[in-house]
C-alpha positions as CSV (number, residue, x, y, z in Angstrom):
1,X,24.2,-94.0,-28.1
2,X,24.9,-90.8,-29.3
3,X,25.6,-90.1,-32.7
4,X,29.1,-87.9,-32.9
5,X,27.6,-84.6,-34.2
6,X,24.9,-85.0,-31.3
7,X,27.6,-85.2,-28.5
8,X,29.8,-82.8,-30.3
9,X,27.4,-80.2,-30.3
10,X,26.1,-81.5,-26.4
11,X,30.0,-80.8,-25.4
12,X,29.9,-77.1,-26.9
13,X,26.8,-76.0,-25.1
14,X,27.8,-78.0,-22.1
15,X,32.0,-77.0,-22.3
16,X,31.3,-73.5,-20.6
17,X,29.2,-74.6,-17.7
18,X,31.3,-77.7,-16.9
19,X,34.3,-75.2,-16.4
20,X,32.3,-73.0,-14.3
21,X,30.4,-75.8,-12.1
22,X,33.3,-77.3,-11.3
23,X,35.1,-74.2,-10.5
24,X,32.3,-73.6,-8.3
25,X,31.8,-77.0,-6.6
26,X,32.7,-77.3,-2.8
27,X,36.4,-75.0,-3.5
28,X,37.9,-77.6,-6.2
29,X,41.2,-76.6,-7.3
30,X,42.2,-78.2,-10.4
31,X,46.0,-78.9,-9.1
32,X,47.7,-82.2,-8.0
33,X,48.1,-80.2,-4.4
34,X,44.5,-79.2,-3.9
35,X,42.5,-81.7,-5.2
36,X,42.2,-85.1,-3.9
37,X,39.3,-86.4,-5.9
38,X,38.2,-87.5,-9.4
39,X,34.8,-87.2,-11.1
40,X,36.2,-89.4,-13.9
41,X,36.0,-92.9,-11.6
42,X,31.9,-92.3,-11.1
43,X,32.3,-93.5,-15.3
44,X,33.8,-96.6,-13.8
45,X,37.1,-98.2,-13.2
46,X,38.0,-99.3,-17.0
47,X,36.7,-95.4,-17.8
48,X,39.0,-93.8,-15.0
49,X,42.2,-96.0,-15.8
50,X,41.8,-95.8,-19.9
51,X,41.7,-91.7,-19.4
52,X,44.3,-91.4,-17.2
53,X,46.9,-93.5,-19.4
54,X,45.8,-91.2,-22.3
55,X,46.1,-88.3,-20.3
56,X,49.6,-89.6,-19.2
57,X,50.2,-90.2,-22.8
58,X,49.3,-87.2,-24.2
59,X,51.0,-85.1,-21.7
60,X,54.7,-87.0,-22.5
61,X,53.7,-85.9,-26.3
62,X,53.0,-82.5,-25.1
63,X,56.3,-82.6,-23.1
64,X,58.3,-83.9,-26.0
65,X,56.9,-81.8,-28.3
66,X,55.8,-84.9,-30.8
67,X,53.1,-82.8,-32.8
68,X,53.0,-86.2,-34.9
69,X,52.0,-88.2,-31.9
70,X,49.7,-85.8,-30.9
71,X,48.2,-85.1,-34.5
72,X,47.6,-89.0,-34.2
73,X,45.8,-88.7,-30.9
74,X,42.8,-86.4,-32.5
75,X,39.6,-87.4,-33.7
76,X,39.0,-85.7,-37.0
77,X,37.3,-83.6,-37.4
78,X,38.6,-81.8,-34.5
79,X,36.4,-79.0,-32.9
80,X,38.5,-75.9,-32.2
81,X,36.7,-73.0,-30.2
82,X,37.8,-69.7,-30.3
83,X,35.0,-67.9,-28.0
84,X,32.2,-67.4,-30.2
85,X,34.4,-68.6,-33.3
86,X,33.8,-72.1,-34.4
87,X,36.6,-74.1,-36.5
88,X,36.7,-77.5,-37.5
89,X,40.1,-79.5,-38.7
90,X,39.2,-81.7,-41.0
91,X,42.5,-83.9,-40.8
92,X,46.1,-84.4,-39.3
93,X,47.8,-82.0,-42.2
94,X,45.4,-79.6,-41.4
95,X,46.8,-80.0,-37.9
96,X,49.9,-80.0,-38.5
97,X,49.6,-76.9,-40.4
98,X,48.0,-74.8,-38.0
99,X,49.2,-76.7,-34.8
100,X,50.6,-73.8,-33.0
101,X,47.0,-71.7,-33.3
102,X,45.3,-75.1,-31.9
103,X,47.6,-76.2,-29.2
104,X,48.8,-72.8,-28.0
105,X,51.3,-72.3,-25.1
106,X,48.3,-72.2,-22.8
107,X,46.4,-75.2,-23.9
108,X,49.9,-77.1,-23.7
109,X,50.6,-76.0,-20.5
110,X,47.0,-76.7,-19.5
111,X,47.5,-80.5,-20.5
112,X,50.9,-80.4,-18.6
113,X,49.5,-79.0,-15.2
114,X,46.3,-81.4,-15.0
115,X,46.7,-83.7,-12.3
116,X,44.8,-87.5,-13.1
117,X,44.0,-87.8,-9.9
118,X,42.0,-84.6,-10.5
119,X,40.8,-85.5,-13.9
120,X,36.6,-84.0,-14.5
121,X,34.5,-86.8,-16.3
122,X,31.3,-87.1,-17.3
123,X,28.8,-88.8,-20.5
124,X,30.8,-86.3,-22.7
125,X,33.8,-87.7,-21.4
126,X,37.2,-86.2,-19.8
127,X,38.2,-82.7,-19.5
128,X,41.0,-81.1,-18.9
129,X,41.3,-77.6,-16.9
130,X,38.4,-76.3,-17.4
131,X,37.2,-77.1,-20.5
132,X,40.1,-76.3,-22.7
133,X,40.3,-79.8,-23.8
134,X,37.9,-82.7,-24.0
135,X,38.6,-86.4,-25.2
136,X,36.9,-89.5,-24.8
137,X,36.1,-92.9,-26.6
138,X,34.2,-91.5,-30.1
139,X,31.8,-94.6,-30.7
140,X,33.1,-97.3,-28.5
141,X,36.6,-96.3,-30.3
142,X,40.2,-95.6,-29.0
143,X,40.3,-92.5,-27.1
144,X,40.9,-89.2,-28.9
145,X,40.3,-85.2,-28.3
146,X,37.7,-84.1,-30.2
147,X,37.2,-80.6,-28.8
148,X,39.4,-77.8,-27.6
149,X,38.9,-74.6,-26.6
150,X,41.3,-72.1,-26.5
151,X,39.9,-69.2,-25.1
152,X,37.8,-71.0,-22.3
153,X,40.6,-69.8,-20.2
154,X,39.5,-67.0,-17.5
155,X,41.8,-67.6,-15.2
């Protein structure tokens, strides 16, 4: 298994081209009207069904606005891209603090507008849009984003 910095830095290099392979592949739209399959469920069934309930989850904290739930639904230290800017937030106060520069009105309506039947997953584990947010089981642990990137954006 890898070790968290290892797949941490394996997400960075790999965030980019994720977002622009699956962009790419066969006309995939990343919207509950276009798309009607998931890479998520080649991870397997307990994979696919344990992201999508955190993705439901996280998307009714997003709705409600709960920064607290959502500050609980990080793994610290949470990776924060900013193009070529690296950040890391080393804990929920931290998040809380600068929460509005993190989850910006994009990324949130990112996490609204993903679809879980839609939902890309690979080793690194889930991803929503394309790339602006990836979360996945840190070390056989609850499931948690660890990385999000807020200018991956082009569209």
């Amino acid at each position: 298994m890898l070790s968290r910095m290892r797949l941490v830095q394996r997400t960075i290099v790999k965030t980019t081209l994720a977002g622009s392979l699956l962009v790419l592949s066969a006309g995939l739209h990343l919207n509950a009207q276009t798309c009607d399959n998931s890479t998520i469920d080649t991870q397997g069934a307990e994979v696919a069904k344990a992201s999508r309930s955190f993705l439901a989850e996280l998307q009714t904290a997003v709705r409600a606005n709960d920064r607290e739930k959502i500050a609980g639904m990080i793994s610290y230290p949470l990776n924060v891209n900013y193009g070529t800017r690296r950040t890391r937030v080393p804990n929920k106060t931290a998040l809380l603090a600068s929460y509005d520069k993190v989850f910006t009105e994009q990324i949130r309506k990112d996490i609204l507008s993903q679809s879980s039947h839609c939902l890309f997953g690979n080793d690194n584990g889930a991803m929503i849009g394309n790339g602006e947010v990836w979360f996945s089981g840190i070390d056989n642990g609850p499931i948690k984003v660890y990385a999000i990137n807020v200018t991956v954006n082009a569209r």
